[in-house]
VEXRODREN-587385 format. One record per residue (C-alpha): z, y, x; residue in three letters; residue number from 1. Coordinates in nm, 4 decimals, decimal comma, m for minus. Each point is the difference from the previous one (the first is absolute). Example, Ala and Ser with C-alpha at 12.3 -4.5 7.8 and 13.67 -1.06 7.14 Angstrom:
2
         w         v         u   aa    i
    0,7800   m0,4500    1,2300  ALA    1
   m0,0660    0,3440    0,1370  SER    2
END
This chain:
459
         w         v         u   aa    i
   23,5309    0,3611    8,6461  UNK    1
   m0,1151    0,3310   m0,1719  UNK    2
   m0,2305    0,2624    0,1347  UNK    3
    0,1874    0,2379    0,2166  UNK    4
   m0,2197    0,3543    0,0762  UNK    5
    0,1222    0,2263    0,2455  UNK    6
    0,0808    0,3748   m0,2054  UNK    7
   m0,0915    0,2801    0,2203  UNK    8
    0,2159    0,1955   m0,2507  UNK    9
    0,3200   m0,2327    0,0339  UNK   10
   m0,0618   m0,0536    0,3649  UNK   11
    0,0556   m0,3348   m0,0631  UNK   12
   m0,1511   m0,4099   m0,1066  UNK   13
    0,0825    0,0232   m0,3708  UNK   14
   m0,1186   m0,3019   m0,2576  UNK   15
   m0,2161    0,0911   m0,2312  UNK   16
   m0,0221    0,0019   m0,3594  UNK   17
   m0,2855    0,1733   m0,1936  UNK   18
    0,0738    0,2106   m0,2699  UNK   19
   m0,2093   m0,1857   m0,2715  UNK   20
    0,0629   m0,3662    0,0022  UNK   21
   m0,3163   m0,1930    0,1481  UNK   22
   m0,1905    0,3068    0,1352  UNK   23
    0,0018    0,2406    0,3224  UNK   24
   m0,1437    0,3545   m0,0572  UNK   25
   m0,1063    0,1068    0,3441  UNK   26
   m0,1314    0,3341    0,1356  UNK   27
   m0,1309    0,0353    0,3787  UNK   28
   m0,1529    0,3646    0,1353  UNK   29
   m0,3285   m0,0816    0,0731  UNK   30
   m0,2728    0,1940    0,1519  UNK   31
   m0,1492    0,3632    0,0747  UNK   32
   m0,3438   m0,0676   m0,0837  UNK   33
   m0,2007    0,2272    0,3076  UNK   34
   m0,0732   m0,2321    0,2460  UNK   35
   m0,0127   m0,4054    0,0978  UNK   36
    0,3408   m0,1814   m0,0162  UNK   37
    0,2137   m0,0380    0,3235  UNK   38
    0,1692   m0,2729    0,1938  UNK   39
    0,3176    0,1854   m0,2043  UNK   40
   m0,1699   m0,0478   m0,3265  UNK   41
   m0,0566   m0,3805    0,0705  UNK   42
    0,3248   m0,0536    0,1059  UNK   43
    0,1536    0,1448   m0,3166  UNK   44
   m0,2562   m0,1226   m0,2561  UNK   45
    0,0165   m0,3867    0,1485  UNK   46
    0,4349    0,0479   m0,0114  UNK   47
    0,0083    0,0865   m0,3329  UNK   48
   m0,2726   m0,2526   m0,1134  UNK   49
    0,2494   m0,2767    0,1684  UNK   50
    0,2575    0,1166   m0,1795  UNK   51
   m0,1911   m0,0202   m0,3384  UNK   52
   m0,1479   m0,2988    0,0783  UNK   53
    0,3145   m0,1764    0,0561  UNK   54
    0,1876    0,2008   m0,2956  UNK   55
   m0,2885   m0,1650   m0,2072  UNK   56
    0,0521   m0,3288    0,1186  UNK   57
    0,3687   m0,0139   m0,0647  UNK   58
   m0,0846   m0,0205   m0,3353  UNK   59
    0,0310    0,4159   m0,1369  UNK   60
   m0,3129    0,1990   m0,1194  UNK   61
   m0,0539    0,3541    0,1942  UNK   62
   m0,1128    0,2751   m0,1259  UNK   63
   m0,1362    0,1297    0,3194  UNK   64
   m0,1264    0,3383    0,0548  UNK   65
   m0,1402    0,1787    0,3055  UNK   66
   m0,0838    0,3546   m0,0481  UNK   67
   m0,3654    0,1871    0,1703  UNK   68
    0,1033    0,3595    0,0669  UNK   69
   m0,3842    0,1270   m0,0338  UNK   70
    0,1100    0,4077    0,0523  UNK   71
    0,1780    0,2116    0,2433  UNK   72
   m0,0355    0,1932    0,3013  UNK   73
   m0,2203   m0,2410    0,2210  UNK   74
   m0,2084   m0,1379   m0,2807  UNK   75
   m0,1090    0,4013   m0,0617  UNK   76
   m0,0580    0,0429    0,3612  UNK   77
   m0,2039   m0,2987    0,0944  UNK   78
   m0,2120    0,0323   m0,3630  UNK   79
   m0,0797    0,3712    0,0824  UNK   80
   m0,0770   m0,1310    0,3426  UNK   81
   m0,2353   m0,2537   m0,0947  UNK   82
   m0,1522    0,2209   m0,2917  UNK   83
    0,0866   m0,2508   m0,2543  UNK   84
    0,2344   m0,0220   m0,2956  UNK   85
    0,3218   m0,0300    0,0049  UNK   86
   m0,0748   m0,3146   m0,2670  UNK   87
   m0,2977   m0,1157    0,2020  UNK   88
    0,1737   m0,0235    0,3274  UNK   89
    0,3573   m0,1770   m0,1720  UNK   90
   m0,2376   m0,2365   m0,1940  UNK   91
   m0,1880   m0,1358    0,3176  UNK   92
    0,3671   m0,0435    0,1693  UNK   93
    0,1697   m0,1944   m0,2701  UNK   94
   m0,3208   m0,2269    0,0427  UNK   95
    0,0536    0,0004    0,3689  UNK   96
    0,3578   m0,0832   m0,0030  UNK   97
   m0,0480   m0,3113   m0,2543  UNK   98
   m0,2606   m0,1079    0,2019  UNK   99
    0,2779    0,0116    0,2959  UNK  100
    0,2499   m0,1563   m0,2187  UNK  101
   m0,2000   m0,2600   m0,1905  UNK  102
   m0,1194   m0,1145    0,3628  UNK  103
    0,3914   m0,0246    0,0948  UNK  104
    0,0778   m0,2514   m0,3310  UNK  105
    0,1993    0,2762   m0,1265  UNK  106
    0,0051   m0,0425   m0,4075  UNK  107
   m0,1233    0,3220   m0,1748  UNK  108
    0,3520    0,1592   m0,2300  UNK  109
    0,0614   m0,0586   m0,3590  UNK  110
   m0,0845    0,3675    0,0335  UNK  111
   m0,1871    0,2508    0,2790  UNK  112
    0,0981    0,3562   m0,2040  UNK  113
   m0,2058    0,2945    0,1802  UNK  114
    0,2026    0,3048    0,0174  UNK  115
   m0,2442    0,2421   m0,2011  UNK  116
    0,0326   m0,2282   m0,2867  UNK  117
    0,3842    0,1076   m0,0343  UNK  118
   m0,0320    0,4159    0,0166  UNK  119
    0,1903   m0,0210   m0,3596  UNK  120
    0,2606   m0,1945    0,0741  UNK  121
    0,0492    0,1672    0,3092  UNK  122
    0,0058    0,3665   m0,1688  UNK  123
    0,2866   m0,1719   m0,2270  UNK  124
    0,2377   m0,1199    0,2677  UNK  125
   m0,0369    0,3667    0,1583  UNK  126
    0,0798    0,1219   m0,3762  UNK  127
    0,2823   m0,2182   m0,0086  UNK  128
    0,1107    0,1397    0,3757  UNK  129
   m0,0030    0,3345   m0,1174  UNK  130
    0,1430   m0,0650   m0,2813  UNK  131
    0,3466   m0,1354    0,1781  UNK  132
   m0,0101    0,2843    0,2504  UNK  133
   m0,1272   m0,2635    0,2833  UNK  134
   m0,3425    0,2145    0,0403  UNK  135
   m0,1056    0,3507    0,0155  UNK  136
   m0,2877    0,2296    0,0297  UNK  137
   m0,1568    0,1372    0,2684  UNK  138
   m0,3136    0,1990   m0,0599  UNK  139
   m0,2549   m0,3017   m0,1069  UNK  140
    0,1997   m0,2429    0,1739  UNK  141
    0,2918   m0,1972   m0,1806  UNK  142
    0,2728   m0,1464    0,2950  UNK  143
    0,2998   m0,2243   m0,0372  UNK  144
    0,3408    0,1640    0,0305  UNK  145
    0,1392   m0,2698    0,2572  UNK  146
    0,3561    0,1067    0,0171  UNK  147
    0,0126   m0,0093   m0,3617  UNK  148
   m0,0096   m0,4190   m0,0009  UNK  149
    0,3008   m0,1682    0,0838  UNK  150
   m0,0273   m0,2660    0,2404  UNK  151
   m0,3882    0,1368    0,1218  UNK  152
   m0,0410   m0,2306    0,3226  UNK  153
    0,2096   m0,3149   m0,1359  UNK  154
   m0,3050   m0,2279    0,0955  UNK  155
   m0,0528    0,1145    0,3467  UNK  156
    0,3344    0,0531    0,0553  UNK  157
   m0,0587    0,3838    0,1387  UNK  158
    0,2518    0,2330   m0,1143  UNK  159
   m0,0898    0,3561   m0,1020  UNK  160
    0,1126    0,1344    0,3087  UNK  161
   m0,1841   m0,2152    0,2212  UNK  162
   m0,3218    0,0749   m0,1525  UNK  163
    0,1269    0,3830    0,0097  UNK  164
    0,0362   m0,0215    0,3535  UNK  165
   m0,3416   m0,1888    0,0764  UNK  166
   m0,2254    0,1372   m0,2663  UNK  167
   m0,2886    0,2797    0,1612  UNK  168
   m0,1280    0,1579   m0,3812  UNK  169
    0,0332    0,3664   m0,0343  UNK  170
    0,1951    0,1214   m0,3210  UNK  171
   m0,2893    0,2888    0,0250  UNK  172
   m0,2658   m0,2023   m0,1537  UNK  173
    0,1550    0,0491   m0,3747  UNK  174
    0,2791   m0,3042    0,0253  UNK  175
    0,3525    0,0563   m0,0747  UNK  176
    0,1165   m0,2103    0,2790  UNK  177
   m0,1318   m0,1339    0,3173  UNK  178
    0,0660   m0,3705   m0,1703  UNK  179
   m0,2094    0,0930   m0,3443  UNK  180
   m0,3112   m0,1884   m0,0611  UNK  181
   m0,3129    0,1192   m0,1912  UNK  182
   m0,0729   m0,2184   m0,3034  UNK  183
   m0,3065    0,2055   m0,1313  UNK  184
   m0,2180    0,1767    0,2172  UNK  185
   m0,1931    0,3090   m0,0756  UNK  186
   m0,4187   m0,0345    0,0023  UNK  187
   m0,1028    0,1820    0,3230  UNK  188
   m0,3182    0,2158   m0,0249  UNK  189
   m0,2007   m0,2110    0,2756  UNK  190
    0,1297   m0,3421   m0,2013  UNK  191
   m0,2815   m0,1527   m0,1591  UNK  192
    0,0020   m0,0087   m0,4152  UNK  193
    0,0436   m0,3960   m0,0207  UNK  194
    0,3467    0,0406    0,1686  UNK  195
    0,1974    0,2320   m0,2840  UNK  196
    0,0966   m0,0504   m0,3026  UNK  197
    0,1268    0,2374   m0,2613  UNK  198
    0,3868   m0,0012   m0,0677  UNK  199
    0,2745    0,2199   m0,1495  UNK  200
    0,0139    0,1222    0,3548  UNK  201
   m0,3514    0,1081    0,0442  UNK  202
   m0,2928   m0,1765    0,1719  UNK  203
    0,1441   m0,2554    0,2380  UNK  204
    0,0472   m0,3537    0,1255  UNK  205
    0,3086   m0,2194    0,0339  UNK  206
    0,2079   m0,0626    0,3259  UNK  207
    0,0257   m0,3359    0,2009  UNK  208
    0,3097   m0,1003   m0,1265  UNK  209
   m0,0403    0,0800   m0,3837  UNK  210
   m0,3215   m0,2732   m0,0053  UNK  211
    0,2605   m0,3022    0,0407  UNK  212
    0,2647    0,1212   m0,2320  UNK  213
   m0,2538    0,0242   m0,2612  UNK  214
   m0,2230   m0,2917    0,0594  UNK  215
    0,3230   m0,2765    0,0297  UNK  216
    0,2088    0,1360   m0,3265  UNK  217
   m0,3411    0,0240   m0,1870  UNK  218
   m0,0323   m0,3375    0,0900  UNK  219
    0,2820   m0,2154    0,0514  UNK  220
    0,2698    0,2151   m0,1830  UNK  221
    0,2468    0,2535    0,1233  UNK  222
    0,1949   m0,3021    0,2098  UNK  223
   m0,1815   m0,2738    0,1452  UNK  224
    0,1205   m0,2860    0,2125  UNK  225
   m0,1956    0,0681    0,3449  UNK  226
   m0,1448    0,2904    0,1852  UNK  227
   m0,1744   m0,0754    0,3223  UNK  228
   m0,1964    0,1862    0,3022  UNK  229
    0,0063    0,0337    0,3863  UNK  230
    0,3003    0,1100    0,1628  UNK  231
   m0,1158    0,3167    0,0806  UNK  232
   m0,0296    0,1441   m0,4191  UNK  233
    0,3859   m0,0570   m0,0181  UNK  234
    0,0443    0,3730    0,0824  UNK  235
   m0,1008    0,2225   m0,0899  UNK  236
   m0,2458   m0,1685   m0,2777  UNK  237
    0,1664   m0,2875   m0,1478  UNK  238
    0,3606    0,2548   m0,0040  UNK  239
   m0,1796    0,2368   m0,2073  UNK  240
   m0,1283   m0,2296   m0,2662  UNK  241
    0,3720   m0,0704   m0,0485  UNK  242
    0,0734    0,3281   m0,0408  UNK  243
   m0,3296    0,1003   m0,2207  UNK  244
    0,0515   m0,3234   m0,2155  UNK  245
    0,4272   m0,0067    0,0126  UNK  246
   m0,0419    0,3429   m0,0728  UNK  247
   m0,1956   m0,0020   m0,3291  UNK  248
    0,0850   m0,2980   m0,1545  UNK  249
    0,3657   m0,0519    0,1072  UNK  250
    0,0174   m0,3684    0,1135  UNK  251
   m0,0757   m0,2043    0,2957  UNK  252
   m0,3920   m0,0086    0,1510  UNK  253
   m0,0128   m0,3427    0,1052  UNK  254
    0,3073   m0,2982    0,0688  UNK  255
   m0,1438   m0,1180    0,3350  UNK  256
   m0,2121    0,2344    0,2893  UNK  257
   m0,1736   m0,1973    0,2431  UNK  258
   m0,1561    0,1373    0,3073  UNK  259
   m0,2588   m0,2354    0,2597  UNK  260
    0,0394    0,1281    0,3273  UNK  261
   m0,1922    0,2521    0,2656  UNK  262
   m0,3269   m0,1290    0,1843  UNK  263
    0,0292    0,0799    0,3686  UNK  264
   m0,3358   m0,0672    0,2346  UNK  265
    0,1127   m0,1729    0,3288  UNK  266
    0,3234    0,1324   m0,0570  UNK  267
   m0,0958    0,3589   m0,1069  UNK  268
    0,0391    0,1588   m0,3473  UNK  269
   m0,3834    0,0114   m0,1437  UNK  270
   m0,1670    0,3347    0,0307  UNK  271
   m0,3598    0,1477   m0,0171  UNK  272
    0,1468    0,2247    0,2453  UNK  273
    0,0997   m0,2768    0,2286  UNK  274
   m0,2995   m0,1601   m0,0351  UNK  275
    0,1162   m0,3434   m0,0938  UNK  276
   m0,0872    0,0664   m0,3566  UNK  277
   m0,1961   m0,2799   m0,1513  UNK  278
   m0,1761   m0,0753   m0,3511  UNK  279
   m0,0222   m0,3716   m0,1504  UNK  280
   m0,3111    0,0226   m0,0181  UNK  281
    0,0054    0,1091    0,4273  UNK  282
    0,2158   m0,3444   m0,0048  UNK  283
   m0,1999   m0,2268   m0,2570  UNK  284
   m0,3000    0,0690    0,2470  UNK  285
    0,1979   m0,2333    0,2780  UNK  286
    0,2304   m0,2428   m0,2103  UNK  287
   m0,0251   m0,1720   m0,3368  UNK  288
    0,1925    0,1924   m0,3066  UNK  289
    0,2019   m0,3308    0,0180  UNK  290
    0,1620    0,0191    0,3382  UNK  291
    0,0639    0,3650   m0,0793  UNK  292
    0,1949   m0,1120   m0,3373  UNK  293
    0,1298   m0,2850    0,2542  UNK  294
    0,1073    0,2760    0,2453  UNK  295
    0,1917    0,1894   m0,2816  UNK  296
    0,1562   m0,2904   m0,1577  UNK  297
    0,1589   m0,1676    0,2702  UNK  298
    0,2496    0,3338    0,0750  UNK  299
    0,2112    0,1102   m0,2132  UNK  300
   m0,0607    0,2685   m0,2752  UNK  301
    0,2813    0,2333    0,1405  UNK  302
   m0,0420   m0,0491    0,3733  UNK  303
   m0,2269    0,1798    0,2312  UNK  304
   m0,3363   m0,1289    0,0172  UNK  305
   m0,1692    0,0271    0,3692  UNK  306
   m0,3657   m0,0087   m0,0413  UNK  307
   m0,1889   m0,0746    0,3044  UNK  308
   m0,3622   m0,2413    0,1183  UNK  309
    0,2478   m0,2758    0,1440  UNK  310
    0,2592   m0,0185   m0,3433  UNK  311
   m0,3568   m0,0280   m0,1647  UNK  312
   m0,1481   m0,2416    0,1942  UNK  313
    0,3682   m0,2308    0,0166  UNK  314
   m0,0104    0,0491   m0,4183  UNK  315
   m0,3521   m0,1642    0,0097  UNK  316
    0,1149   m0,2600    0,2242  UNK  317
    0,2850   m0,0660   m0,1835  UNK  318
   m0,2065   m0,0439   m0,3437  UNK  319
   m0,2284   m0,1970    0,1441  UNK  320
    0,2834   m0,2582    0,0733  UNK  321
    0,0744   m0,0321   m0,3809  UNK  322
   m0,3793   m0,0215   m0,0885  UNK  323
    0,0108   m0,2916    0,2645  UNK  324
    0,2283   m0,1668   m0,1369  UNK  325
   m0,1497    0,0106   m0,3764  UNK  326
   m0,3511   m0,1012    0,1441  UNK  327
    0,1357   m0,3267    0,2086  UNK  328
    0,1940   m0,0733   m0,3148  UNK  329
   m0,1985    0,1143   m0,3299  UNK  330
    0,2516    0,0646   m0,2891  UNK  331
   m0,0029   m0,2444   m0,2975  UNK  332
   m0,2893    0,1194   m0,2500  UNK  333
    0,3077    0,0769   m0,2924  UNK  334
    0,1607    0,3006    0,0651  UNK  335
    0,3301   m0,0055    0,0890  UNK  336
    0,2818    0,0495   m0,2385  UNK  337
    0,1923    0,1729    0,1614  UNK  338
    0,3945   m0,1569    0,0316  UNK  339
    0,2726    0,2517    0,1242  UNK  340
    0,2582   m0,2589    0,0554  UNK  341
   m0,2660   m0,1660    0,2496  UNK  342
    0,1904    0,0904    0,3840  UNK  343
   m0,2862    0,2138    0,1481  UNK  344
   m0,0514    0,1567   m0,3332  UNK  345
    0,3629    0,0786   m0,0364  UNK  346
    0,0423    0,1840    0,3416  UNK  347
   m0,3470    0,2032   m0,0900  UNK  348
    0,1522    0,0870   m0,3321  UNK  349
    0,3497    0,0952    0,1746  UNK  350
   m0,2222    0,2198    0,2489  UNK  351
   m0,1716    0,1956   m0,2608  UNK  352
    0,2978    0,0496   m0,2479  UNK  353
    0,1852    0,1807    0,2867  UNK  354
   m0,1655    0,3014   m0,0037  UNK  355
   m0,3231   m0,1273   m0,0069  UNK  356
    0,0256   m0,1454    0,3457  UNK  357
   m0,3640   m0,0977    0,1061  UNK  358
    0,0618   m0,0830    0,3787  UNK  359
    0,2171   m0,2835   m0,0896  UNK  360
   m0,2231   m0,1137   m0,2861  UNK  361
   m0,2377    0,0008    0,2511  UNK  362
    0,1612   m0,1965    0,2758  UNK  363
    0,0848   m0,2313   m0,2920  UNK  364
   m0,4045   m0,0633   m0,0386  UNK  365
   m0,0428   m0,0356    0,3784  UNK  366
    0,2681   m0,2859    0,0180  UNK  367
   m0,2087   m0,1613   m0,3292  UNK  368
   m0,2877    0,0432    0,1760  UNK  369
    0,1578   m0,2103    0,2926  UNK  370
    0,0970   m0,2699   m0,2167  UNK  371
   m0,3221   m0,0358   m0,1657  UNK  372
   m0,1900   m0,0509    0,3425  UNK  373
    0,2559   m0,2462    0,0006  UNK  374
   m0,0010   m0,1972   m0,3146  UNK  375
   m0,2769    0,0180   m0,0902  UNK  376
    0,0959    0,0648   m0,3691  UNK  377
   m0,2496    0,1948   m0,2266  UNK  378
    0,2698    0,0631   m0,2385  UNK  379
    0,1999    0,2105    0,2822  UNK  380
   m0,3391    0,1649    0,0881  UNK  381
   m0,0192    0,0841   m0,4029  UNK  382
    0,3505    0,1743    0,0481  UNK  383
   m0,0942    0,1698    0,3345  UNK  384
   m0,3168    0,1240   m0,2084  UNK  385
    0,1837    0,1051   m0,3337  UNK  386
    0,3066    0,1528    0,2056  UNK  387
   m0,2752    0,1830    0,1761  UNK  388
   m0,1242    0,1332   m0,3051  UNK  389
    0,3332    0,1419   m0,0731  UNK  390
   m0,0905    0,2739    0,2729  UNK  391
   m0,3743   m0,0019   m0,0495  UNK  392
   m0,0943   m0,1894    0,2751  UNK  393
   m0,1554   m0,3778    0,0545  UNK  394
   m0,2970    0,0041   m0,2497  UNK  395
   m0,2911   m0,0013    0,1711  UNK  396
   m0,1884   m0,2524    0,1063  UNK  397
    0,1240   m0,0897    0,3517  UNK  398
   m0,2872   m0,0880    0,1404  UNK  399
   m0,1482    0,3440   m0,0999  UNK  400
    0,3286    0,1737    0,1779  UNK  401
   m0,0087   m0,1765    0,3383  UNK  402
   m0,3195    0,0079    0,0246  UNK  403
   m0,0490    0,3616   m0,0983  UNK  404
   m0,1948    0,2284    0,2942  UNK  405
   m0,1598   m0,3133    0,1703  UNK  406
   m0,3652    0,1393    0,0942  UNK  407
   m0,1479   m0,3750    0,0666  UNK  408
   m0,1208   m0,1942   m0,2668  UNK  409
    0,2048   m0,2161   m0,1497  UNK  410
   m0,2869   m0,2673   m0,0451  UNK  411
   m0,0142    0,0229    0,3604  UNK  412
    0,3698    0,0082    0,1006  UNK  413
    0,0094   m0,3293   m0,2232  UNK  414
   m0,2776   m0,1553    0,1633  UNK  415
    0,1841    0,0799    0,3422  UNK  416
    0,3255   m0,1918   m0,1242  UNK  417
   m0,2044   m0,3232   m0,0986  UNK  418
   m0,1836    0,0595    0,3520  UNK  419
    0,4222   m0,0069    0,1576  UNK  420
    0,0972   m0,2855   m0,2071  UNK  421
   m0,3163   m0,2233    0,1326  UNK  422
    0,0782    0,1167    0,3398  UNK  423
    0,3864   m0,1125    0,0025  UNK  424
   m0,1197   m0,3006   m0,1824  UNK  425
   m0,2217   m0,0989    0,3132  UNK  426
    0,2988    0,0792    0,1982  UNK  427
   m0,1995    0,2945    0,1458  UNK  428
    0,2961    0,2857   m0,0092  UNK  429
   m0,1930    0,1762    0,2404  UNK  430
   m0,2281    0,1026   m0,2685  UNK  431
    0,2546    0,0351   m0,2319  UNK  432
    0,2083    0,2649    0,1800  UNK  433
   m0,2983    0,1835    0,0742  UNK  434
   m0,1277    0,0080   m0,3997  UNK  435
    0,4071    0,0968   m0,0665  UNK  436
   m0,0388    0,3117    0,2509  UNK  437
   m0,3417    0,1084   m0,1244  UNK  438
    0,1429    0,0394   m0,3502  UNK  439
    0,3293    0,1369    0,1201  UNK  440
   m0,2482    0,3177    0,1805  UNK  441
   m0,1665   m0,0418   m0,2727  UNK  442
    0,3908    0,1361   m0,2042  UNK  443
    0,0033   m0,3448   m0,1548  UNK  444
    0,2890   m0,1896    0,0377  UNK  445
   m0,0117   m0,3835   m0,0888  UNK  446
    0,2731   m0,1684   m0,1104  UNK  447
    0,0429   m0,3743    0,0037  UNK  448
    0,2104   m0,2241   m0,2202  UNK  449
    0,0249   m0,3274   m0,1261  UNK  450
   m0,2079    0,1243   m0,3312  UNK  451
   m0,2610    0,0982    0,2596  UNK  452
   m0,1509    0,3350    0,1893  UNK  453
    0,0130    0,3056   m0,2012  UNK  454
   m0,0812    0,3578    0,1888  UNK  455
    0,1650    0,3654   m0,0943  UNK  456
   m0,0592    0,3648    0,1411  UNK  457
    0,1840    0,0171    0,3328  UNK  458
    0,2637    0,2648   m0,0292  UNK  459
END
């Protein structure tokens, strides 16, 4: 079976076939470097990194690029706010958000382009845009001619009228049209002198949308097999890099746009203004990075993900079941070589190529799990273990992961066990019970088994 990806731009599971023979170029929107990453951010960074990952292990090299937006509105505000550079403050975020991401076992991209790096190649798109009659001037300010592209809102499926009817922007503030979008902005007066850069147009500094166009053709070419991002950049972002990039250079952006879903909090869109608004790093203070990953992995890319205490805690428990299973049964010291034609293999393999389906990968590595506690077979615990790797998860020690957040001593919790195992020797299960429930108040759970008594973090 081949790899079938969902195309948000075909509306439809289409099989893919990359445009160079062996490799995958791959562009994903990344992040606005002002402030620590997001539930949101996780959720997108950890899709796409399964999707890489598994891209990688069907056998094609990925060119995999993941851009850093390090100027625009915000990033001016909060620097001026903080007294600080508009460098200093987008350097100490990038290093914030790797430290976020390197925690989650998301792999760092082929490349990380920052936005100010790319002024030129911007300024030549917009060249390019005026050029064809696509873009016009407006004072300082350059905007996009929307109604001059044929087919503007193909991705999101929003026709020019819709948008018309729903779109609030006031032709007053130098546009053509309501629809028109600003792809160089003038340098304001109270704008600090790091944020403009000199152009044909004057001092200035380029829109949102313009950073993308420029960063993926510099980089993968003017057509590229993937382009990826949350759900909500289909419009209006992801619809005008079509039209910047379509525009210019006359061919198709990129052959497949994906899109991970929405996070909702207990069932409610996140929002600072809601107050359900939450940082990894507000969530890496009460759960591993792995049970997040865990969390992210085991629903699908393009569903809705509901993030709540109780989904967190069930992902732990959940994990904690596979680490079981691969501590009763250690794999085989050899790594596994991995066999597709092997049964469970197969049906994980036939779960990822369809659309990169990680829930039923995942159930695949819960039934493994099952038969290992069964079998006994280190060579099935190998699989459960390499399959695992597939996703990113299962390569820690387990001992280390369910035992993770005990406060006793584990000296001391082992020197309880041998004191449990004398006392059921003697036939004293009095004693026994009572050294069980200590531990267990204790958050220790013991669990017995023919190999012996081995103890995890109660969930």
């Amino acid at each position: 079976m081949s790899l079938r990806i969902y195309n948000t731009l075909s509306r439809a599971l289409e099989d893919f076939v990359p445009i160079e023979f062996g490799h995958v170029s791959m562009y994903v929107c990344g992040m606005t470097v002002y402030d620590l990453c997001h539930v949101g951010h996780a959720r997108s960074s950890v899709a796409f990194d399964l999707a890489r990952r598994w891209l990688e292990v069907s056998g094609w090299r990925v060119t995999f690029v993941r851009n850093i937006t390090d100027i625009d509105d915000k990033i001016i505000r909060r620097a001026v706010e903080n007294g600080e550079t508009v460098r200093g403050l987008t350097d100490r975020m990038v290093d914030e958000m790797y430290r976020d991401f390197d925690a989650l076992g998301v792999a760092r991209p082929t490349h990380d382009p920052r936005a100010t790096d790319f002024i030129p190649q911007m300024l030549d798109i917009v060249r390019q845009l005026e050029d064809k009659g696509l873009a016009y001037r407006a004072g300082g300010d350059v905007n996009y001619a929307v109604r001059r592209f044929p087919g503007y809102g193909k991705l999101s499926g929003k026709s020019l009228d819709e948008l018309q009817a729903g779109e609030r922007v006031a032709v007053a503030d130098g546009k053509q049209d309501p629809l028109d979008f600003v792809l160089w902005k003038a340098a304001k007066p109270t704008e600090p002198a790091d944020a403009q850069w000199d152009s044909a147009y004057g001092l200035g500094r380029p829109g949102w949308h313009i950073e993308c166009s420029a960063m993926a053709c510099a980089l993968l070419g003017q057509t590229f097999d993937i382009h990826g991002g949350g759900a909500d950049l289909t419009f209006p972002h992801h619809d005008n890099e079509i039209a910047q990039s379509e525009g210019a250079h006359g061919v198709l952006l990129a052959k497949v746009w994906m899109h991970n879903g929405f996070v909702n909090v207990d069932n409610e869109k996140m929002a600072k203004s809601l107050g359900n608004f939450f940082t990894i790093r507000d969530v890496l203070q009460r759960y591993d990075p792995e049970t997040l990953r865990f969390f992210i992995a085991r629903a699908h890319y393009r569903s809705p993900l509901n993030y709540s205490d109780a989904h967190l805690d069930d992902a732990r428990a959940s994990l904690k079941r596979l680490y079981t299973a691969l501590q009763l049964v250690p794999p085989a010291p050899a790594p596994v070589a991995m066999d597709w034609r092997e049964p469970y293999a197969a049906r994980f393999k036939a779960a990822m190529d369809e659309d990169f389906g990680t829930p039923e990968a995942v159930a695949v590595l819960f039934e493994l799990a099952g038969e290992v506690n069964r079998s006994r077979s280190a060579k099935l615990a190998g699989l459960l273990k390499a399959l695992g790797a597939t996703l990113g998860l299962l390569q820690g020690e387990p001992a280390a992961f369910l035992q993770a957040g005990v406060v006793l001593d584990a000296t001391a919790i082992e020197g309880l066990i041998v004191q449990r195992a004398a006392a059921k020797a003697s036939k004293n299960f009095t004693e026994a019970d009572r050294i069980r429930l200590e531990l267990l108040a204790s958050g220790i759970e013991l669990k017995d088994s023919p190999l012996g008594t081995t103890w995890v973090a109660k969930s």
